[in-house]
C-alpha positions in Angstrom: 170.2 105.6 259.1 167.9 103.7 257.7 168.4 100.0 255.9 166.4 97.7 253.6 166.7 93.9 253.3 165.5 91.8 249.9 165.4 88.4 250.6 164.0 85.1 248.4 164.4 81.5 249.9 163.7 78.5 247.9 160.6 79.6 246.6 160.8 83.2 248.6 162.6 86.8 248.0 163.3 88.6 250.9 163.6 92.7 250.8 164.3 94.6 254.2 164.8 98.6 255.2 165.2 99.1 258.6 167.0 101.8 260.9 170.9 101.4 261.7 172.1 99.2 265.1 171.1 96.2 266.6 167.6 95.2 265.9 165.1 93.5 267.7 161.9 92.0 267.2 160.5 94.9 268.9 160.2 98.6 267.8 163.6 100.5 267.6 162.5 103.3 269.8 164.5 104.8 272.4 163.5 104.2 276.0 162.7 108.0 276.5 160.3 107.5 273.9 158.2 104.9 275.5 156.2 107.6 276.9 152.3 107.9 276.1 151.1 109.7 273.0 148.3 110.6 271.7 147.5 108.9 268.4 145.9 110.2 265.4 142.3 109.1 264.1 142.3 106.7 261.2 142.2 108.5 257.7 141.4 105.5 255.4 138.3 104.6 256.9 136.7 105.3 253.6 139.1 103.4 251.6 137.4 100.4 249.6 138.3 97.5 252.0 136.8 94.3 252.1 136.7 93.3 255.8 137.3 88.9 256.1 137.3 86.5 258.8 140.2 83.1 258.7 139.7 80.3 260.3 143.0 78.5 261.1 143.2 75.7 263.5 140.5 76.5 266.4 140.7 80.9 266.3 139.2 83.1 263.4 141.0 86.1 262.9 139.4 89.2 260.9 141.5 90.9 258.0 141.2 93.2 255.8 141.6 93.1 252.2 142.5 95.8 248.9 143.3 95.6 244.9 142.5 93.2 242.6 140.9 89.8 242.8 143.4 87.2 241.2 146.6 89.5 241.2 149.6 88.5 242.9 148.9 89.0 246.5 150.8 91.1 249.6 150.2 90.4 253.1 150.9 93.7 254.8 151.8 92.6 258.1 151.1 96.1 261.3 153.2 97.7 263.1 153.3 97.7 267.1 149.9 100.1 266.9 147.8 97.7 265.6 145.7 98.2 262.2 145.5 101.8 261.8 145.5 104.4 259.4 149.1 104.3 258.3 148.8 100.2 257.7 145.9 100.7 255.8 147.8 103.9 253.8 150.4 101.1 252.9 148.4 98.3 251.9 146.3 100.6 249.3 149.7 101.4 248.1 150.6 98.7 247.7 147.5 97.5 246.0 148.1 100.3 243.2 151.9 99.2 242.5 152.6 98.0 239.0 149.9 96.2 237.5 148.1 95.5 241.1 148.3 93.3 243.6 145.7 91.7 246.4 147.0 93.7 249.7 145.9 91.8 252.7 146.1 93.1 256.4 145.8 90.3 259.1 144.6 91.8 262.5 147.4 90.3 264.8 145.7 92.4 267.9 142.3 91.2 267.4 140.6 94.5 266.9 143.2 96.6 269.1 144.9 99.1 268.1 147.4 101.3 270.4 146.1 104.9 271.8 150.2 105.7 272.6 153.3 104.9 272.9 152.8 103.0 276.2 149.8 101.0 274.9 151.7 99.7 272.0 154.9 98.3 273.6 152.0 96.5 275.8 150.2 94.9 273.0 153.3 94.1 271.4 154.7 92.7 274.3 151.9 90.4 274.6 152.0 89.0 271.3 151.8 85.5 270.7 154.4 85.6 267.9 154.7 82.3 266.8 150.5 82.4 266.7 151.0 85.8 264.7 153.4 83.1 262.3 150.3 81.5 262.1 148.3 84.0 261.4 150.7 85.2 258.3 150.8 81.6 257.0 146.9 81.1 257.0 146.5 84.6 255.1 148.7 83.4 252.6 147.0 80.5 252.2 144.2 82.0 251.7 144.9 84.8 248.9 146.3 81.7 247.1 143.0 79.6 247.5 141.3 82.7 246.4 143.0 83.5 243.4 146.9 84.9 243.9 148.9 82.9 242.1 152.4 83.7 244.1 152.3 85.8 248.2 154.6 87.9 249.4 154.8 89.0 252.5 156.0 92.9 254.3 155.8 94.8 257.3 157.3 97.7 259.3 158.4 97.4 262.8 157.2 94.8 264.0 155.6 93.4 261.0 159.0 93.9 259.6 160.5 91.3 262.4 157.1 89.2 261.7 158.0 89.3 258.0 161.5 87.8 258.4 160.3 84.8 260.5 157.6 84.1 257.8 160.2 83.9 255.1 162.0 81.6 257.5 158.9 79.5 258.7 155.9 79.5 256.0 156.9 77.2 253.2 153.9 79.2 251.1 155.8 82.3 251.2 157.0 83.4 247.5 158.5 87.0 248.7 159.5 89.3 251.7 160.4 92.8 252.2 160.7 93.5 255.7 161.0 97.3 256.7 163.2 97.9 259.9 162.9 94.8 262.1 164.4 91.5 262.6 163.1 88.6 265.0 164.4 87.1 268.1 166.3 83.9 267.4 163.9 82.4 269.5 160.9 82.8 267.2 163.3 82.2 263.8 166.5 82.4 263.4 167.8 85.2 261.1 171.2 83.4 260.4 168.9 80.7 258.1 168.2 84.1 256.4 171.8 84.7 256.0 172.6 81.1 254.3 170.8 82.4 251.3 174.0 83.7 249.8 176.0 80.1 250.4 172.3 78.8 248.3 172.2 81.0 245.5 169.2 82.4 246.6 168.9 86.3 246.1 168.4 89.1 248.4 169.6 92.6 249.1 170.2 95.1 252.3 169.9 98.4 251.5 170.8 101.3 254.2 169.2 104.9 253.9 171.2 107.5 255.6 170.2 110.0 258.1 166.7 108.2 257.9 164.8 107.4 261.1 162.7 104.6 262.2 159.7 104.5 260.9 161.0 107.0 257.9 158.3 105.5 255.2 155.3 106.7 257.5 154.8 109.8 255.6 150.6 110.4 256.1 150.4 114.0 257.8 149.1 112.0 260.5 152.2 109.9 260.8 154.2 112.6 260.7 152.6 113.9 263.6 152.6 111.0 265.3 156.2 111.1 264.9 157.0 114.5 265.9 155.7 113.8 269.1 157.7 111.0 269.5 161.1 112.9 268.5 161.6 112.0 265.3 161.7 114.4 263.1 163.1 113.8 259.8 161.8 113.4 257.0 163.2 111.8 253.6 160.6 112.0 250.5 163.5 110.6 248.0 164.8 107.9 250.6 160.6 107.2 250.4 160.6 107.0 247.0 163.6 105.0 246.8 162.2 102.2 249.0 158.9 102.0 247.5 160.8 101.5 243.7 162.8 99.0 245.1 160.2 97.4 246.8 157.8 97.6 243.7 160.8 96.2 241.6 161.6 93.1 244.4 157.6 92.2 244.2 157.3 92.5 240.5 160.5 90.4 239.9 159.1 87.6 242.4 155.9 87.5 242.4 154.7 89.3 238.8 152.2 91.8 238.4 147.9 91.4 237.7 
């Protein structure tokens, strides 16, 4: 079963859809599943990114950026592969909701992205998370110094845990929709999430039966990808659901170009 969470703080919406049970800042996956895969050869390689470097404190971090200059922006935070072709699928769909939005993808790996299974739960587990934080907060910063009058933030799997903590820790953030993941309490706490309804602030769960994790990875490569991994399902009007009421929650927040 699948569940999505809307959320908006002071100044930020958060929206998030994540599989059923306890969730962790990690992938959802069964341990029989952390076995390696082979993974699929990015499709979007053609796709009309604009590949930036941000400096924050001491690092520089590349990213990569899609839609149009001065619309609301969208950081589209990875999941535990890395910036593949299934980010990069998102983020130009993203790019073409509504009236368009700046999608930006920050590369929390640093130019690696997972082969299998067993690769990623490697470079997830050696993620500097609160330095990912970081990461989200200086690429919001920087599609509002270059035009985006509101941010929001989303992810899946990981980014979806990342995407939480941001709406917890970066002031800047104006939105979230987080797809199946929530953080450690270490990294932020999600019961400050859960003080939005004592605020007044609004946000939404919503919970999509008999989907899997990962259910809005729905390239033919994905789907692969997934297969091989066990999970099988697949939910086009549970998609199409999700995307609406993510494209509503962004619009509402954050307007449209």
């Amino acid at each position: 079963m699948g569940t999505a969470h809307l959320l908006r703080r002071a100044s930020s919406a958060f929206l998030s859809s994540t599989t059923t049970g306890p969730l962790r800042p990690r992938c959802p996956l069964p341990r029989r599943l952390r076995q390696p895969r082979a993974a699929m050869a990015t499709d979007s390689s053609a796709a009309p990114f604009q590949k930036i470097q941000i400096q924050r404190e001491d690092t520089t971090f590349d990213a990569y950026v899609v839609g149009k200059e001065n619309a609301p922006g969208i950081v589209v935070l990875q999941e535990w592969w890395g910036v593949d072709y299934e980010i990069k699928n998102h983020a130009i769909h993203i790019s073409q909701l509504g009236g368009g939005y700046r999608a930006l993808i920050p590369d929390l790996y640093r130019g690696k992205v997972a082969l299998d299974v067993a690769e990623a739960q490697h470079l997830m587990e050696g993620l500097d998370w609160q330095g990912a934080v970081k990461d989200i907060q200086a690429s919001v910063k920087w599609l509002k110094s270059n035009g985006s009058p509101k941010v929001g933030v989303t992810g899946y799997c990981m980014g979806g845990a990342l995407s939480i903590a941001s709406g917890v820790l970066v002031p800047e953030v104006d939105a979230v929709v987080a797809f199946y993941g929530t953080p450690s309490s270490e990294l932020a706490d999600p019961s400050k999430a859960k003080k939005l309804q004592s605020s007044g602030v609004p946000y939404e769960v919503h919970i999509y039966p008999g989907c899997s994790h990962a259910f809005m990875n729905t390239s033919p490569e994905a789907l692969k990808r997934k297969k091989g991994m066990g999970l099988t399902d697949e939910n086009q009007e549970a998609v199409d659901l999700a995307w609406s009421r993510f494209s509503a929650w962004m619009g509402r927040f954050l307007g449209s170009a």
